[in-house]
C-alpha positions as CSV (number, residue, x, y, z in Angstrom):
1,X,75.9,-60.4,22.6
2,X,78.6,-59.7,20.4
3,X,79.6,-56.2,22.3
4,X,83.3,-55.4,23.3
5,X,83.6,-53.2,26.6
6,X,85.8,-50.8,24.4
7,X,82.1,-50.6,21.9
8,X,80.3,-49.8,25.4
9,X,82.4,-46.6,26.2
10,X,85.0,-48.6,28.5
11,X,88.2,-46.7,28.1
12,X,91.1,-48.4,27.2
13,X,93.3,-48.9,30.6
14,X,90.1,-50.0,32.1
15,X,89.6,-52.6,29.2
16,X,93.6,-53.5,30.1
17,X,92.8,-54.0,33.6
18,X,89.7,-55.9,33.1
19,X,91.3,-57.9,30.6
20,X,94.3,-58.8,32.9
21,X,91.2,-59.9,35.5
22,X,90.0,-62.7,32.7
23,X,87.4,-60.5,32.0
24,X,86.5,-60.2,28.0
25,X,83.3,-60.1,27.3
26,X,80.4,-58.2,28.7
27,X,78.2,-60.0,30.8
28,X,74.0,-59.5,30.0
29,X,73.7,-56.4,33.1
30,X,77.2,-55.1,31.8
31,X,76.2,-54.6,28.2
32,X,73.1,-53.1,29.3
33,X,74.1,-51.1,31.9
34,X,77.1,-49.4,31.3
35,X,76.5,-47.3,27.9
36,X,73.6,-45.7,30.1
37,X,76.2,-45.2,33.4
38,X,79.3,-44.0,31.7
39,X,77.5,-41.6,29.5
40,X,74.3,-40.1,31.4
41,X,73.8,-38.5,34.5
42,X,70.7,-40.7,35.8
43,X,68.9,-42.6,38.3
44,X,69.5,-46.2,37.6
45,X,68.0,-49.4,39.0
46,X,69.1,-52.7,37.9
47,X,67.5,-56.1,38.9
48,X,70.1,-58.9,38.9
49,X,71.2,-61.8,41.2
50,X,74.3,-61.9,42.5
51,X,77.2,-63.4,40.2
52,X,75.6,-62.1,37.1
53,X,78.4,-58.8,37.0
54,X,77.2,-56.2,38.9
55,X,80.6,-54.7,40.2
56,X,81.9,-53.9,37.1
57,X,78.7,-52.6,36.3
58,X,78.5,-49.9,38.2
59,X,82.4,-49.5,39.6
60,X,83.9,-49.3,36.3
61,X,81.8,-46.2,35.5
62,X,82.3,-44.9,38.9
63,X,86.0,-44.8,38.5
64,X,85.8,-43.7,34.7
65,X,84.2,-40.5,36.2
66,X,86.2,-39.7,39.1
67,X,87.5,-36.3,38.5
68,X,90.7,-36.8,40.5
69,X,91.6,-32.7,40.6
70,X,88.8,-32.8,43.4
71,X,89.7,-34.2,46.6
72,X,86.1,-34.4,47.7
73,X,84.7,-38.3,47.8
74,X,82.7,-38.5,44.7
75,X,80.7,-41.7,45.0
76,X,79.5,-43.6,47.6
77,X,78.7,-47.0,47.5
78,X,76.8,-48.9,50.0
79,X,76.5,-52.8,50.8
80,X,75.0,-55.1,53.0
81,X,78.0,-57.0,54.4
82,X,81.7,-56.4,55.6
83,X,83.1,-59.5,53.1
84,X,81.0,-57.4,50.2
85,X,82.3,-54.5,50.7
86,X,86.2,-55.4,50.7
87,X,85.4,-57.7,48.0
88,X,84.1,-54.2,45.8
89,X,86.7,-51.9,47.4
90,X,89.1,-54.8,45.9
91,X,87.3,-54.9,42.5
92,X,87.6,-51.3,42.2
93,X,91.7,-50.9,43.2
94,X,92.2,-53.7,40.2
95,X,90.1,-52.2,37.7
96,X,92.9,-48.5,38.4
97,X,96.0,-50.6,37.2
98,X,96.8,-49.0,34.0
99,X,94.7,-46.1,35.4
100,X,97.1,-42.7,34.5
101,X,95.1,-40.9,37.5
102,X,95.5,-41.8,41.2
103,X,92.0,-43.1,42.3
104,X,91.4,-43.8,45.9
105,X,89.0,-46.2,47.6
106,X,88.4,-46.5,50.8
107,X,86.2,-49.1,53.1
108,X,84.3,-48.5,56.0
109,X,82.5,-51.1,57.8
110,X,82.0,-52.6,61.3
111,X,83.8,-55.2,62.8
112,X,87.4,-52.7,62.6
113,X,88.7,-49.8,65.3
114,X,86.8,-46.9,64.1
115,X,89.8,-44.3,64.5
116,X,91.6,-46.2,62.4
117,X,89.1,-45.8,59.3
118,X,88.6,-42.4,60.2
119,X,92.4,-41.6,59.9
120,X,91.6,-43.6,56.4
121,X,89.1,-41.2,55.1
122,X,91.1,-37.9,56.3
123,X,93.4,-38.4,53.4
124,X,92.2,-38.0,49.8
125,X,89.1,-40.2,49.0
126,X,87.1,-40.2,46.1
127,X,84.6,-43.4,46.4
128,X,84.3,-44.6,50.2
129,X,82.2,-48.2,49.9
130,X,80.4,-48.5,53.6
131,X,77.9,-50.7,55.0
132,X,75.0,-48.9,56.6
133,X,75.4,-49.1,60.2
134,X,79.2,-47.9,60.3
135,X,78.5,-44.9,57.9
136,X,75.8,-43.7,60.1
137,X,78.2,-44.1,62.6
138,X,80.7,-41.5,61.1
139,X,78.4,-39.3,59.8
140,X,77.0,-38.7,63.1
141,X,80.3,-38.1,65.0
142,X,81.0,-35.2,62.1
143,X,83.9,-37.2,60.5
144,X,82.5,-38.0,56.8
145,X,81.5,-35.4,54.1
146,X,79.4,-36.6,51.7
147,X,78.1,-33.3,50.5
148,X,80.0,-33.8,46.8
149,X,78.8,-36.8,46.1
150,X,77.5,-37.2,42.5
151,X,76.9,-41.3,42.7
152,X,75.2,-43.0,45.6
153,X,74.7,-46.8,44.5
154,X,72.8,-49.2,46.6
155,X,74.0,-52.4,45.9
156,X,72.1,-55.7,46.8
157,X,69.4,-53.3,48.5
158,X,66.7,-56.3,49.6
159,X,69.1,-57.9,51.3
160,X,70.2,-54.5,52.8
161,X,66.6,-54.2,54.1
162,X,66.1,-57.8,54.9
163,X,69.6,-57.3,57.7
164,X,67.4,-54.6,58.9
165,X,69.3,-51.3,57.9
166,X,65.8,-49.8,56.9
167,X,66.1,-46.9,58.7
168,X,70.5,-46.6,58.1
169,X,69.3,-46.2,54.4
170,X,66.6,-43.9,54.8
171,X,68.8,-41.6,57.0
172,X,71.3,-42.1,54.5
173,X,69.7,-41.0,51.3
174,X,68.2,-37.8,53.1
175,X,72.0,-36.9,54.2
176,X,72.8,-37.0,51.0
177,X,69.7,-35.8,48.4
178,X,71.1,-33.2,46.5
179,X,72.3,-33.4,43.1
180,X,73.4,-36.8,43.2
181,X,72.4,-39.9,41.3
182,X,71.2,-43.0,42.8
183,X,71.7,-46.3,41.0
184,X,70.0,-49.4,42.7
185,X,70.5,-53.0,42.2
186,X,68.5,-55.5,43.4
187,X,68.0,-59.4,43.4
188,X,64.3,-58.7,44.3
189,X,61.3,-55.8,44.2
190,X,60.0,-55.9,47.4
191,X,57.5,-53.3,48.8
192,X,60.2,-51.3,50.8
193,X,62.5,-51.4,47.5
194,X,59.6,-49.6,45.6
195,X,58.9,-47.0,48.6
196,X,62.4,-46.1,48.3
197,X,62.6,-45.4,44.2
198,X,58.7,-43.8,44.9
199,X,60.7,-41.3,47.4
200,X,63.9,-40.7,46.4
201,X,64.9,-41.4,43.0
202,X,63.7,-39.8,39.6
203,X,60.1,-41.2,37.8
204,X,62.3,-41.3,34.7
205,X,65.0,-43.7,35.9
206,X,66.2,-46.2,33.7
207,X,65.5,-49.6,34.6
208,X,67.0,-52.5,33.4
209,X,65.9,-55.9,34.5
210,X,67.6,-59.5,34.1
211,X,65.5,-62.2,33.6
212,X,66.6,-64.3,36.4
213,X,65.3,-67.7,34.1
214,X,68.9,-66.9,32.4
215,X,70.7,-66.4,35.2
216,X,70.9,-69.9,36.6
217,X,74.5,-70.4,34.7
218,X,74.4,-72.9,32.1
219,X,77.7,-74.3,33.0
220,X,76.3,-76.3,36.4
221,X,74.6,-79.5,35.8
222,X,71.6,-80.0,38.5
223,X,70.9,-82.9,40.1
224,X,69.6,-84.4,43.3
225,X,69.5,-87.3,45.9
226,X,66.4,-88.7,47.4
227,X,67.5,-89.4,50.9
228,X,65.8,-89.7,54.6
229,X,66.7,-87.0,57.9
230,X,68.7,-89.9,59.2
231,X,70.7,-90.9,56.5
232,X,71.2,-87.2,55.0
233,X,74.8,-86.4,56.8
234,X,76.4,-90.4,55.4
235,X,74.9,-89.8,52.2
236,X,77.0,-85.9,52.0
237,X,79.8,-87.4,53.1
238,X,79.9,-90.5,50.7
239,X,79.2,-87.5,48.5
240,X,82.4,-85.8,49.6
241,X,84.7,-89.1,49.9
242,X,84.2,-89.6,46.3
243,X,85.3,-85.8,45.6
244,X,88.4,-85.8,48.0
245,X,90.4,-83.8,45.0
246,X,88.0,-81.4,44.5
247,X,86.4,-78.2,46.7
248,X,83.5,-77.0,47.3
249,X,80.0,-75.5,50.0
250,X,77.5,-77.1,51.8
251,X,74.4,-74.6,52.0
252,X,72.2,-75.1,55.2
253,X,69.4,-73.0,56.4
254,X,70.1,-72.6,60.1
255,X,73.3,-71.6,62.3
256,X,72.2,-74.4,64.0
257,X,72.5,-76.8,60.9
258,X,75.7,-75.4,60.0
259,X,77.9,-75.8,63.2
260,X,76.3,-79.3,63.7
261,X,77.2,-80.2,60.2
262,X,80.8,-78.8,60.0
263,X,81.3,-80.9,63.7
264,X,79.8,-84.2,62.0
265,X,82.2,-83.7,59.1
266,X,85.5,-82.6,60.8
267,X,84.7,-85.3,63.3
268,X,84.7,-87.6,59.9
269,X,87.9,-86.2,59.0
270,X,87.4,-83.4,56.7
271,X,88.3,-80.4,55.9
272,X,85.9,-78.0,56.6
273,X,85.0,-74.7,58.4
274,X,81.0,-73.0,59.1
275,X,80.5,-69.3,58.0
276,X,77.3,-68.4,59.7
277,X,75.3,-64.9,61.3
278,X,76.4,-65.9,64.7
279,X,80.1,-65.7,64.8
280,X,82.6,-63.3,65.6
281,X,83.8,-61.1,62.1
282,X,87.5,-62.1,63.2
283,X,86.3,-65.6,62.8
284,X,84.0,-65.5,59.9
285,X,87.7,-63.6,58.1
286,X,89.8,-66.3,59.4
287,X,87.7,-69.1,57.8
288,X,87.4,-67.0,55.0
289,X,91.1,-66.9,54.3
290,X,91.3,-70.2,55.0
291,X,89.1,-71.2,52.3
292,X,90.4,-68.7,49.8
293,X,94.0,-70.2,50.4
294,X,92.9,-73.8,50.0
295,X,94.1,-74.7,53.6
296,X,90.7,-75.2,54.0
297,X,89.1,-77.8,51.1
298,X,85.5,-77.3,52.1
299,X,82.6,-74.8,53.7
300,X,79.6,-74.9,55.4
301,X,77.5,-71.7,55.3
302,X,74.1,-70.6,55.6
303,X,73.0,-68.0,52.6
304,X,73.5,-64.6,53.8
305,X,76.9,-65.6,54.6
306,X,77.7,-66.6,51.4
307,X,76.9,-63.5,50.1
308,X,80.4,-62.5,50.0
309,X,81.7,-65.4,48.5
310,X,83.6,-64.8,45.3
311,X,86.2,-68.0,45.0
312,X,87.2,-69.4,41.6
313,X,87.8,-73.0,41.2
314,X,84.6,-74.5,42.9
315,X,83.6,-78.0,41.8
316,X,80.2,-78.2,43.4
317,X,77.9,-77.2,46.1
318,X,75.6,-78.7,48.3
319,X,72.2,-78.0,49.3
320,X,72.4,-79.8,52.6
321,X,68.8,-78.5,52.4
322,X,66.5,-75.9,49.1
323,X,66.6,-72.8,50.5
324,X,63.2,-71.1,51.8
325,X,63.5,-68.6,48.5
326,X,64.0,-69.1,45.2
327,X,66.4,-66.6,44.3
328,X,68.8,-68.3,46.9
329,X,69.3,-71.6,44.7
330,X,70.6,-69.2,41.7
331,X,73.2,-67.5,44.4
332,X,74.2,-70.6,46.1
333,X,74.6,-72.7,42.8
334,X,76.4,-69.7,41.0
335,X,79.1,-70.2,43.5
336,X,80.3,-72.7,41.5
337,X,81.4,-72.6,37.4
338,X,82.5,-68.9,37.7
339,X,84.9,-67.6,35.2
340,X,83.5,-70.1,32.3
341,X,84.8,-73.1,34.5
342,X,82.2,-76.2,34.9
343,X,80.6,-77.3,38.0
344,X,77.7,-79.5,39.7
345,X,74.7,-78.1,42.2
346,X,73.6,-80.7,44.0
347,X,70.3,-81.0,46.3
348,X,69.8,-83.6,49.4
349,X,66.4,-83.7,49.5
350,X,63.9,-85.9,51.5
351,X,60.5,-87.7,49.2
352,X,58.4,-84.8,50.7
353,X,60.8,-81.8,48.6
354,X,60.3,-83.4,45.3
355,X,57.6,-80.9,44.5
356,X,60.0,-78.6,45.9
357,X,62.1,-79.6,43.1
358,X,59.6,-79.4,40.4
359,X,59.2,-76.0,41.2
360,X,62.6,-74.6,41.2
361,X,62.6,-76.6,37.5
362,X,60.0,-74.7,36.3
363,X,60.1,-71.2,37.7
364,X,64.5,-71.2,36.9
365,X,63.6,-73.2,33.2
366,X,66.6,-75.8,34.6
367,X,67.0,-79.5,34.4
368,X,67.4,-81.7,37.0
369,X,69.1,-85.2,37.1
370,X,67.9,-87.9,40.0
371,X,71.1,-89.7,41.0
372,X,72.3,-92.7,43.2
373,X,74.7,-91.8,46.0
């Protein structure tokens, strides 16, 4: 890939901004993706895992095409999560810093007072970023026009269906059929996903698709433990003893796993804080911050909480357990080595998951090194 975003059509205070962000060379779904989204009016679907660049993707041609002599909001971009969609909102206001024309971004998600967004969205607003379930919200109560829109993008759209906002995106894309264009990115192609391109979207749509053998990042060394159910928690903690300077995420599978994992370590001394489905948001953002401001050193999450995870500086994560799917072991071990940094994945597993581990070296083409705890 030898590609500059200026050779792509990125304008030069977008390059600036990007640029001031670390960000300097395109990434495989941004050198793919955005000579097709700045420069055509098209349907779009991109299949990429998360951590592979998608934001900038799509947002920087969103903003490049704001026309900001029209109030209305412009683009619309919708997500499965509250942490994803102030993490994109964010993404968006950084990439407007040399920007000569005022751009505004607004969020709208659960979890907040409603009037307060609304108040939000009554003053200029060109790309509003939602999740599902509060847009519906607004556009039932009459408070959200979304009759201008040119861009609709569904971002992470299985795991949009999979939180159950089926119908929320169905009602959605009806509201708003006219002459806009939908882009859609996607970790997976389930059924639903296809039904949804089938019904609304254009037969000729581009589609670009990331082969998800090179998305495992080749920064992250892979290894794993053979250990037993009763042993599992000392061995992770001898793990963490030896790694006191460092930070890091333990993945488990359940709610349950995670709260009685993050008590067993904080009782050990640690520390540590659970992101998981079952708490309140207030909570899941306190933790959050926490982590992000290092007065927390370590996490304990299940995987759709993680999916809003974007923290820089990550030594290593856990698999306190492999997840169910395979796409989940490229988003939990791209957690760590972001932003050309090093970093280790590392999988607890019991002698009945070494096939398990087989698998994942053959289907993701990566490497994995036994080790002694």
């Amino acid at each position: 890939m030898n590609s500059t975003f200026a050779s792509l059509g990125v304008q030069k205070e977008f390059v600036k901004s990007i640029k001031e962000l670390g960000i300097t060379r395109p990434t495989e779904i941004q050198e793919k993706t955005l000579p097709i989204l700045l420069n055509s009016k098209t349907d779009f679907i991109g299949l990429a895992q998360t951590g592979t660049g998608k934001t900038l993707a799509f947002g920087l041609p969103i903003i490049q095409n704001i026309k900001t002599q029209n109030n209305a909001i412009q683009a619309l971009i919708l997500s499965p999560t509250r942490e994803l969609v102030q993490q994109i909102k964010r993404q968006l206001f950084k990439y407007t810093k040399y920007c000569n024309k005022k751009i505004f971004v607004e969020a709208i998600y659960g979890g907040e007072k409603i009037h307060i967004q609304i108040k939000n969205i009554q003053r200029t607003t060109h790309v509003i970023v939602a999740t599902p379930g509060r847009l519906i919200d607004l556009i039932e109560r009459g408070n959200i026009n979304l009759k201008e829109i040119t861009t609709l993008v569904l971002d992470e759209a299985d795991e949009m269906l999979s939180m159950g906002f089926k119908q929320e995106i169905n009602r959605i894309l009806k509201y708003t059929s006219g002459k806009r264009n939908t882009w859609l990115f996607s970790a997976t192609m389930p059924d639903e996903i296809k039904r949804i391109i089938k019904t609304y979207m254009n037969p000729n749509a581009h589609q670009i698709d990331i082969d998800k053998n090179t998305l495992v990042n080749a920064n992250i060394s892979h290894c794993y433990v053979t250990t037993s159910i009763k042993e599992k928690t000392n061995a992770i903690i001898n793990f963490l003893e030896k790694r006191i300077a460092e930070r890091g995420i333990v993945f488990c599978r359940t709610k349950a796993g995670t709260q009685k994992l993050t008590k067993q370590l904080q009782e050990s001394g640690f520390s540590v804080g659970a992101l998981e489905g079952n708490m309140q948001q207030k909570e899941r953002d306190k933790v959050m911050r926490a982590f992000k401001n290092k007065s927390l050193q370590f996490l304990v999450s299940t995987d759709v909480s993680a999916r809003g995870i974007d923290v820089i500086g990550l030594s290593f994560v856990i698999h306190h357990q492999l997840p169910e799917k395979l796409e989940y072991y490229t988003h939990r071990s791209g957690r760590t080595a972001r932003a050309g940094k090093t970093g280790i994945s590392i999988s607890f597993v019991l002698p009945s998951e070494i096939q398990k581990i087989h698998q994942i070296q053959k289907e993701l083409a990566i490497t994995f090194t036994k080790i002694k705890h």
